[in-house]
N, C-alpha and C positions, 0 to 999 in steps of 0.2 A: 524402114522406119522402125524406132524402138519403141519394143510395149510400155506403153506408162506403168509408173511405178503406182503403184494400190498401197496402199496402209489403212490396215484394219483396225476395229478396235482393241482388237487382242492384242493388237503387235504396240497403242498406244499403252496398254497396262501395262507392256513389260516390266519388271521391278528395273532392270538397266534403265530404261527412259526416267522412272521417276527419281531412280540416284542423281540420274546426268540435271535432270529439271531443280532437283532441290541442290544440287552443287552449284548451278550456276546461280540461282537463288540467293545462297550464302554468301560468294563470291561477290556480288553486286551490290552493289550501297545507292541504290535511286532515291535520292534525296526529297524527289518531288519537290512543288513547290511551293515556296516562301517567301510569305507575303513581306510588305515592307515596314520596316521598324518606323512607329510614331516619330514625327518630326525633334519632337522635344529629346527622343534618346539620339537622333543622328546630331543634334547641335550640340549636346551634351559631350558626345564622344566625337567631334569635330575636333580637330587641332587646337584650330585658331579660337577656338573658345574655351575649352581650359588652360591655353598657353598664355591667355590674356586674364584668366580669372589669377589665376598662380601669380604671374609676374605682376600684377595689382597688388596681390597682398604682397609680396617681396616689398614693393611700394610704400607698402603702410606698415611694415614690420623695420625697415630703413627709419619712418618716421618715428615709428616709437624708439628707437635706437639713440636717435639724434636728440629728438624734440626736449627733452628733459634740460640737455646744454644748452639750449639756445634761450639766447636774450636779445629781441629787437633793439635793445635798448643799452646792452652791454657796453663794455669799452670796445673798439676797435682790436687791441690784440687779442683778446676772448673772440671775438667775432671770425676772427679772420682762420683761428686755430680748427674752431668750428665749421666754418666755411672750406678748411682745406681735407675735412673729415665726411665732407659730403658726398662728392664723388665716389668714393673709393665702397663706402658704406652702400650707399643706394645700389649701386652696381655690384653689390656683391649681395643684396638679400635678392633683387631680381635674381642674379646668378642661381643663385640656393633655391628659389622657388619654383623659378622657369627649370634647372634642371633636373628638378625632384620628382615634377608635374606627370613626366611621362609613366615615371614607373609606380607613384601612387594610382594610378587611372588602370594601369594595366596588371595591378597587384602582385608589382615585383619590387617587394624591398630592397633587396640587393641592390637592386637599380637606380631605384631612389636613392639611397645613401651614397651610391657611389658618386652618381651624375649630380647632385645635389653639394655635394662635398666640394668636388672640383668644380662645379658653378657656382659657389663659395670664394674659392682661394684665387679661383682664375678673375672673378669678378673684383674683389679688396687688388690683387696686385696691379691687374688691371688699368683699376680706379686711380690708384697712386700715378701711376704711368700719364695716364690722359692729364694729370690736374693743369700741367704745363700748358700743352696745346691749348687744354679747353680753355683753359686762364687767361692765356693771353688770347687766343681768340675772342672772349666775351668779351676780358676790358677793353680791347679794339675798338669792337663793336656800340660796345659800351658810351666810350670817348665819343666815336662818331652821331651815336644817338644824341648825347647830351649837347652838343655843340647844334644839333639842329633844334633844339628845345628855346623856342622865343625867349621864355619867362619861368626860366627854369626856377622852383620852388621848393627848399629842400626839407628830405622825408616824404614826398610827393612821386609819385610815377609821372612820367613826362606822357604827352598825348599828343595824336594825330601822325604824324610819317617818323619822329623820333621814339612814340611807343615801337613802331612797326620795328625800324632800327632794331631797337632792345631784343624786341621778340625773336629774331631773324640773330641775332647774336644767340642768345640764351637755346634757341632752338642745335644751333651750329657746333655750341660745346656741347648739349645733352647726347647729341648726334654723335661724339667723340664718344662718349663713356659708355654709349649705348652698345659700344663693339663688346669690350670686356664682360658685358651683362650678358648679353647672346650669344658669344661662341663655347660655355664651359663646355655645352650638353655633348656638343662636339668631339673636343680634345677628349671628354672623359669615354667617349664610345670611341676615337681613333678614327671620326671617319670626316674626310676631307670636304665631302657634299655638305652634311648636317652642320659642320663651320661655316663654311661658305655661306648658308641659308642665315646660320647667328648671323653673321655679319654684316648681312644685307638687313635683315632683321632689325635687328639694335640699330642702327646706322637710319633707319626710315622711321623705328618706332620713337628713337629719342628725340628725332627732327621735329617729330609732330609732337609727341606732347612735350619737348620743351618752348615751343612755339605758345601751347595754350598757358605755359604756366603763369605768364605777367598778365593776362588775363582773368585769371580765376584768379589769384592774389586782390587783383583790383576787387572781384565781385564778394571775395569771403575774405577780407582784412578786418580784425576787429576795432572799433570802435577807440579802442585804449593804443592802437596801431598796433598789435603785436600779431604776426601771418600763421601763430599756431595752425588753424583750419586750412589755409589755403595751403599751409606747405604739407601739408596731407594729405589733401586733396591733389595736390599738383605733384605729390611723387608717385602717387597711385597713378596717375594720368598717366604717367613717362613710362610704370611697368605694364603698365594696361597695352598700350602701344606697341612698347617693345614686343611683347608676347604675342599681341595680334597677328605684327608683319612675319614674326619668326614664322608663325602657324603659314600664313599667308603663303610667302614666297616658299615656302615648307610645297604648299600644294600648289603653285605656279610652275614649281621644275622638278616634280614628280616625274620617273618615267613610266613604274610602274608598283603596283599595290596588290595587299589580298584586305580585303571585305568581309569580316567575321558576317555569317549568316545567319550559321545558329550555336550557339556557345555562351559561355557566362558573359561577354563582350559583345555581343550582337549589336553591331551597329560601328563597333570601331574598326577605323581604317587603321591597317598597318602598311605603312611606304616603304616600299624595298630600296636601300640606299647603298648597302655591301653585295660586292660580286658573287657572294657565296650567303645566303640567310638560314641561318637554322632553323628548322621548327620543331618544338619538343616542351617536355613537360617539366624542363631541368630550367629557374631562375636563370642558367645562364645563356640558356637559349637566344636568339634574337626576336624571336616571334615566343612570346612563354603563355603555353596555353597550358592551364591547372583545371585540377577540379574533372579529372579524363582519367581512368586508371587504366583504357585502352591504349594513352600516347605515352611512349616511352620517350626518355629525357632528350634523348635526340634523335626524333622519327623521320623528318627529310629534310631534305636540302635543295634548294630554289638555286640554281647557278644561272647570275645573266653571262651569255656566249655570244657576248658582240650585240647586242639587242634582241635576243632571241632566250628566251626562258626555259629552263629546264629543270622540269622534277622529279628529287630521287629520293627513294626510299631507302632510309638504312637499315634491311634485311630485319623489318620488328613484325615481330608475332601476328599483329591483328593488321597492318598492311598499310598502305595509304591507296587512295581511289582518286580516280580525276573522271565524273562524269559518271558514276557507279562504279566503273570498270579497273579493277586492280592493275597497278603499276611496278616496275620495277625503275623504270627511267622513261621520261616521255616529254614532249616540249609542251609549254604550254600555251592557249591560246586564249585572246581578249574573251570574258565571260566563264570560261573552262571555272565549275565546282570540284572544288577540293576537298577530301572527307580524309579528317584523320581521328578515328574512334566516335565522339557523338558532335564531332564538331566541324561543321561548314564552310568554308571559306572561298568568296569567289577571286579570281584572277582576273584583275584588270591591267591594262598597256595604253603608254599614249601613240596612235600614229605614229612615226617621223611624216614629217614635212619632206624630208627629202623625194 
């Protein structure tokens, strides 16, 4: 049997033990724990709630756009010029706002101007594209509303299962134009999931609030008949919408994310959506974390490997850490903290089902 090994106190002062002790000291980033962000900064920096603030005001910056041309009361060709200016307009300030939204919140101009720009021009071309479908779609619908109307009264909104009619029309073309308003953010990042999400997005959000818009007409029509209010109110609706279901389905087919913990973002989710995500302190990063003079412009690299996450450090001074513990390349797992310079980020994954 072998003598146990004794360690004295002498042999604990060594000056080698306290090198080895404060190396691994430095080396180590234990984050400890942190606590959770007030509710009000998690909704704030939720998707679905500035994606729905933004594309609102897109809504009411449409209105003010329009509203000056409009006359309830116009001739018909005025009316109808205006009316073919609707689509295209509405769907292109959503575009512009809902695309801007991401990188005002996460204080990247770059981003904003760029994603904002092309959810501009993709939204106006868009617009014009749909007017067709939606157009005849509505009058269809339109046609069929009015034909179930007993005692149709004109200048009047029809009521009971031909309002519905109406609604269910108006909702079905909102629903068309809603696509062009939701996929700029997409095309301008290149990435096929984030369209996909617009699409579904725009498509549920124009559904519903073009459903409410003959409703709130009815409820804020003014007295002299003219819908100034309601059609303000009812385009905000449509971007409010749009913006909502983008956030939404944004976080319905998430597969996986990092959770700023502690950083100037504490509290914002970032959705991993490309095969390869940068993290760095360079605007063109994917993940742009500022205000770090420890992260250099482009510090690692998140690669998904078939559903399996992996992260790498690109060879910077001050290092990246997953759990204290410095990294060179390592896979990551559901909860795994992230430390790049003073800033925290957790790693979250969804199960597969399979």
């Amino acid at each position: 049997m072998a003598d146990p090994i004794r360690i004295t106190t002498a042999d604990l002062q060594r000056p080698e033990i306290n090198d080895y002790v404060e190396m691994q000291s430095y080396l180590q980033r234990d984050v400890g724990e942190i606590g959770k962000q007030p509710w009000l900064i998690r909704v704030i920096y939720a998707n679905w709630f500035y994606l729905s603030i933004a594309a609102a005001l897109g809504g009411l910056a449409a209105w003010a756009c329009l509203e000056p041309w409009y006359d309830d009361y116009a001739p018909e060709e005025e009316s109808n010029l205006i009316g073919l200016l609707m689509f295209p307009v509405v769907a292109a300030c959503i575009g512009l706002f809902l695309g801007a939204a991401e990188g005002i919140i996460c204080r990247n101009p770059l981003r904003a101007v760029r994603c904002g720009a092309v959810g501009l021009g993709i939204g106006f071309v868009g617009g014009i594209v749909t007017i067709i479908p939606a157009g005849i779609l509505f009058t269809v619908m339109a046609g069929i509303a009015f034909s179930l109307w007993d005692n149709p009264v004109e200048g009047e909104m029809p009521t009971g299962l031909a309002l519905l009619v109406l609604m269910m029309g108006r909702g079905a073309a909102w629903a068309i134009t809603g696509i062009p308003a939701g996929i700029g953010q997409g095309i301008a990042l290149r990435e096929k999931k984030v369209v996909i999400n617009g699409l579904v997005g725009g498509v549920l959000g124009g559904l519903i609030g073009g459903l409410l818009f003959d409703p709130i007409s009815l409820v804020l029509i003014a007295d002299d008949g003219q819908a100034t209010y309601s059609r303000a109110v009812g385009f905000a609706t449509i971007g409010l919408f749009v913006g909502l279901f983008v956030g939404l389905v944004e976080g319905w087919t998430k597969t996986a994310w990092l959770l700023m913990r502690k950083g100037p973002l504490a509290g914002k989710q970032f959705i991993m959506f490309k095969d390869t995500t940068v993290l760095g302190s360079s605007p063109k990063a994917d993940i742009y974390l500022f205000k770090d003079d420890a992260i250099e412009p482009r510090h690692a690299l998140i690669t998904n490997r078939g559903g399996r996450f992996e992260i790498e450090d690109c060879g910077t001074p001050d290092g990246t850490y997953v759990n204290g513990i410095p990294v060179t390349r390592t896979i990551l797992r559901d909860g795994d903290k992230i430390v790049l310079g003073k800033t925290v980020l957790e790693f979250s994954v969804k199960e597969s089902s399979a």
